[in-house]
Structure formats: structure tokens, C-alpha cells
C-alpha positions in Angstrom: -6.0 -10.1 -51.7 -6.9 -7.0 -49.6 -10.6 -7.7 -49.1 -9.9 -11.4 -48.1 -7.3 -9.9 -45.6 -9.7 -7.8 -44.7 -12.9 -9.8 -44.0 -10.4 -12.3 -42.0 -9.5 -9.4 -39.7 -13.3 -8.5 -39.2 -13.8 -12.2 -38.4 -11.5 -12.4 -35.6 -12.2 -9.4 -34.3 -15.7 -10.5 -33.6 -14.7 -13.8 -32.4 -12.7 -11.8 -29.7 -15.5 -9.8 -28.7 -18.0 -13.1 -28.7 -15.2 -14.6 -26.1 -15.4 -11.6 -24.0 -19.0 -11.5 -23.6 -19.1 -14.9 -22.6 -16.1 -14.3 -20.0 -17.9 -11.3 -18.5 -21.1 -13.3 -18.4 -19.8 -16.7 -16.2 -18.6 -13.8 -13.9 -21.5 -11.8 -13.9 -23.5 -14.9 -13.0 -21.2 -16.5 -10.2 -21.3 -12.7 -9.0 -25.2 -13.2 -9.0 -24.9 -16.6 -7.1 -22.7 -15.3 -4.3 -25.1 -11.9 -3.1 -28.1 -11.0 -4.9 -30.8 -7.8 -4.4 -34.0 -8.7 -2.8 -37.2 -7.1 -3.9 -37.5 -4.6 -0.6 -33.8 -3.4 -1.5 -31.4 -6.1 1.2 -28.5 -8.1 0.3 -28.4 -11.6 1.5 -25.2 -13.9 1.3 -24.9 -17.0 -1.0 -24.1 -19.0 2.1 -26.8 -17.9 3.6 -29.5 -18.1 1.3 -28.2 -21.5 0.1 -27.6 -22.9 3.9 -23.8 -23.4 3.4 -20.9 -22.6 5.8 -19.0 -20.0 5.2 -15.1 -19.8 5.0 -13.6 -19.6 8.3 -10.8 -16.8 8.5 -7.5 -18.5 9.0 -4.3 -16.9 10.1 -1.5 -18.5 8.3 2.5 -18.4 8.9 4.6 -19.9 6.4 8.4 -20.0 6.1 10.5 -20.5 2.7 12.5 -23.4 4.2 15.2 -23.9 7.0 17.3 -21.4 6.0 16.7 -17.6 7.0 18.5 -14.8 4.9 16.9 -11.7 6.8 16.6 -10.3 10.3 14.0 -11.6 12.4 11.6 -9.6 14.8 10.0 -11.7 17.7 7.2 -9.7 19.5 5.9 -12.4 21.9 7.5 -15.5 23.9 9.9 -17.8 22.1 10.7 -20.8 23.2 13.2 -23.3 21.3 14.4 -26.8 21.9 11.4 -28.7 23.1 12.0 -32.3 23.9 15.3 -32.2 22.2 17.3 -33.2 25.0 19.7 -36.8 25.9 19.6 -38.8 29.1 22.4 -40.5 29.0 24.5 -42.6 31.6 27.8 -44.8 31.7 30.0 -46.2 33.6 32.9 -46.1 30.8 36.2 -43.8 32.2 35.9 -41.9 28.7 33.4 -41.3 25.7 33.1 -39.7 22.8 30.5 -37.6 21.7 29.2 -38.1 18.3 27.4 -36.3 15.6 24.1 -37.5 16.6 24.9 -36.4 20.1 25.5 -32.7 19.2 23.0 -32.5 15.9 19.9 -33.8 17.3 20.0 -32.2 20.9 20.7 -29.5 23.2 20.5 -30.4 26.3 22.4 -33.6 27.2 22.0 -35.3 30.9 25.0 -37.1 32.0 24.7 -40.0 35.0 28.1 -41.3 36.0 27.9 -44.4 37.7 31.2 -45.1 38.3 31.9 -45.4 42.3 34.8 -43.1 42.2 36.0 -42.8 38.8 35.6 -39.5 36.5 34.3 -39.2 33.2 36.1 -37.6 30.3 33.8 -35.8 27.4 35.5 -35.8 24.3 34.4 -33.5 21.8 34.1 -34.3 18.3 36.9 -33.9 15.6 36.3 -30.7 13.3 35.3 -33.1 10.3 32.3 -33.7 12.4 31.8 -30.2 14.0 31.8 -28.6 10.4 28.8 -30.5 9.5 27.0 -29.2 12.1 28.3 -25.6 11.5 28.9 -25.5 8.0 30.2 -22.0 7.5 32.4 -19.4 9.2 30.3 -17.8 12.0 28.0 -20.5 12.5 27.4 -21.1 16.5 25.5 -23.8 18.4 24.9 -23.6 22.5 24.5 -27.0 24.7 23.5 -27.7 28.4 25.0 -30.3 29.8 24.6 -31.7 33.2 26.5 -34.1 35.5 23.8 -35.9 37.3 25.6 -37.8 39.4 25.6 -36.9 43.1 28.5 -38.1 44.6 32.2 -37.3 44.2 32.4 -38.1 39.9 33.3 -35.4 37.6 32.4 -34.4 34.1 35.5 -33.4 32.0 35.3 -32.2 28.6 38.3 -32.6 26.5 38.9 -31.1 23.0 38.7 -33.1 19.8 41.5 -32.3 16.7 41.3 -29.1 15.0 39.5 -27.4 17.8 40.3 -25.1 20.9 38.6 -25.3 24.0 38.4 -22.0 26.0 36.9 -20.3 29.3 37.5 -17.6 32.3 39.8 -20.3 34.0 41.1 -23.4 33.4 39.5 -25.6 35.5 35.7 -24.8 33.9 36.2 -27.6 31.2 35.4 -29.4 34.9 32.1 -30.0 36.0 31.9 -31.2 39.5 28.7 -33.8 40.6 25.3 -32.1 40.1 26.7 -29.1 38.6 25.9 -28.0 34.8 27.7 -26.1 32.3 27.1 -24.7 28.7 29.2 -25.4 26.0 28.9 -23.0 23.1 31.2 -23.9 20.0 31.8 -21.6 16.6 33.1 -22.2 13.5 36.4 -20.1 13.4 38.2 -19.0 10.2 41.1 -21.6 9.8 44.6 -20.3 9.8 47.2 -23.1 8.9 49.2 -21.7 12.0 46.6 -23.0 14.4 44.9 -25.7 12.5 42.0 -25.1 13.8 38.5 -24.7 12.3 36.2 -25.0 15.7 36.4 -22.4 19.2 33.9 -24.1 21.9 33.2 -21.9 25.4 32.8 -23.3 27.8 30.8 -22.4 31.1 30.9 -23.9 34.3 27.8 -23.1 36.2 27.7 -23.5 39.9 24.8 -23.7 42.1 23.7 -20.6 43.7 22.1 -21.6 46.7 
């Protein structure tokens, strides 16, 4: 029983070495085929010898998905939001803004055409704010802008379970080509309050 154990082991033991040869070989020969010695001593390229192109370098960026868990160093120009914006206009005395509204842009342009009549902005209740800032901390920024050019203004009015601040309380007001950003965060909810959203808002008024 020994010498059969025995003469097994030898056998597989050279079967290894037979596979390792031939290993070493296929990349011994690709190694040929890609640069090979010439005869006065040179070098010359597979791609070259054979007349093929050779690999461009690429430079490649690649992201794990939506979601970044890290801080995050930008050492050039950065420019979000392109084409993500809402021209919008009415002629209703009050609308409400929607999910799709907030989700999908950033920048929303508002034309009144009512003749005298103002426009009240409502904001969206906190069961649609919280899916578009799902977790405590979360903050989005808009730009809005009341294009109309006469005497119409642009009010924005807070939806349930949210509270609407700013450095007066007229800047939830934005007069007839004026603009204003709006910049909302999800707040940690206290039964007291009942609320789960905190939008800024920022009346901007032209400077010249």
C-alpha cells in the first residue's frame, strides 16, 4: 500500500511540474510576440513590427454610485445644475408646487400674467419634502424668479409640517423681476413643533 501511495504522489507531482512548464511557456511566447531582440541588439514593439495601433492612454473617472460617503476635494471649476431649470407661467391666484417641481430642478422661472393679481407659492407638505431630503441634515437650494414686470408679486407660503424663515418677514415676498433663493433642510422632528422641514428663504433685490 505504501509503494502504490507512493508512485501516485510521484505521478502528480510531475503532472504539476508538466502544467507549469506549459504556463510559463504561453507567457514566454506572448512575451516574445509583444517586443523581441533584433540581430544588431534593438528592441522593436509588437505594434510596430506587426503594423497595429497601439492602446491609447485613457484617463478614466469612475464613481461608486449616487451616494458619496467621504469628503470631497475639487481642484478645478465646478459647475452643477446645467439645464435643470422650469419656465413656468400662470395666471392662476395660487399654485402648488409639486415633487417634480422641486426634484427635477433648481432654478424655477415664474411669469405671472395676471393684470394685477399676486401669486401665492405653496410649498409642498413634509410627506413630499422628505422624499426629496430623506434624512436629518439633508439640504437642497432653489432660485426662483418672478418674471413678470409689472406690479405682481411672488409669495411663498409654507406647506404642513414645515417652517418658513428669513432676516424679515416680508422676504417670503418677491416683488416683479426680483429673485430669491429658497434653501430648505430636513430638521429633527420634535412632536412640540410638528415639524420635519426648515426652508430660508432669501429675497434678492437688484443692485443697480
Amino acid at each position: 500500500m505504501n509503494k502504490k501511495f507512493l508512485n501516485n504522489g510521484i505521478f502528480y507531482v510531475v503532472i504539476s511540474l508538466v502544467a507549469v512548464l506549459a504556463v510559463g511557456a504561453g507567457v514566454y511566447a506572448y512575451t516574445l510576440s509583444q517586443s523581441v531582440n533584433v540581430s544588431d541588439g534593438g528592441v522593436y514593439n509588437y505594434y510596430e513590427a506587426e503594423g497595429q495601433p497601439a492602446p491609447e492612454d485613457v484617463t478614466l473617472g469612475a464613481s461608486a454610485g449616487p451616494n458619496i460617503y467621504w469628503d470631497t476635494n475639487v481642484y478645478g471649476s465646478f459647475t452643477k445644475g446645467i439645464g435643470d431649470y422650469l419656465a413656468t407661467s400662470t395666471d392662476a391666484a395660487a399654485f402648488t408646487l409639486t415633487y417634480s417641481d422641486l426634484n427635477d430642478y433648481t432654478y424655477i422661472d415664474v411669469l405671472n400674467t395676471q393684470a394685477t393679481g399676486n401669486l401665492e407659492y405653496t410649498l409642498p407638505a413634509t410627506s413630499t419634502m422628505v422624499q426629496i431630503l430623506p434624512d436629518v441634515g439633508a439640504t437642497r437650494t432653489w432660485l426662483f424668479h418672478n418674471a413678470s414686470s409689472t406690479a405682481p408679486t411672488l409669495t411663498f407660503v409654507t406647506g404642513a409640517g414645515m417652517d418658513l424663515v428669513g432676516v424679515s418677514n416680508a422676504t417670503d415676498i418677491i416683488d416683479a423681476g426680483e429673485w430669491a433663493q429658497l434653501t430648505c433642510t430636513r430638521i429633527y422632528y420634535r412632536s412640540a413643533d410638528n415639524e420635519n422641514i426648515m426652508c430660508i428663504v432669501d429675497e434678492l433685490e437688484n443692485s443697480e
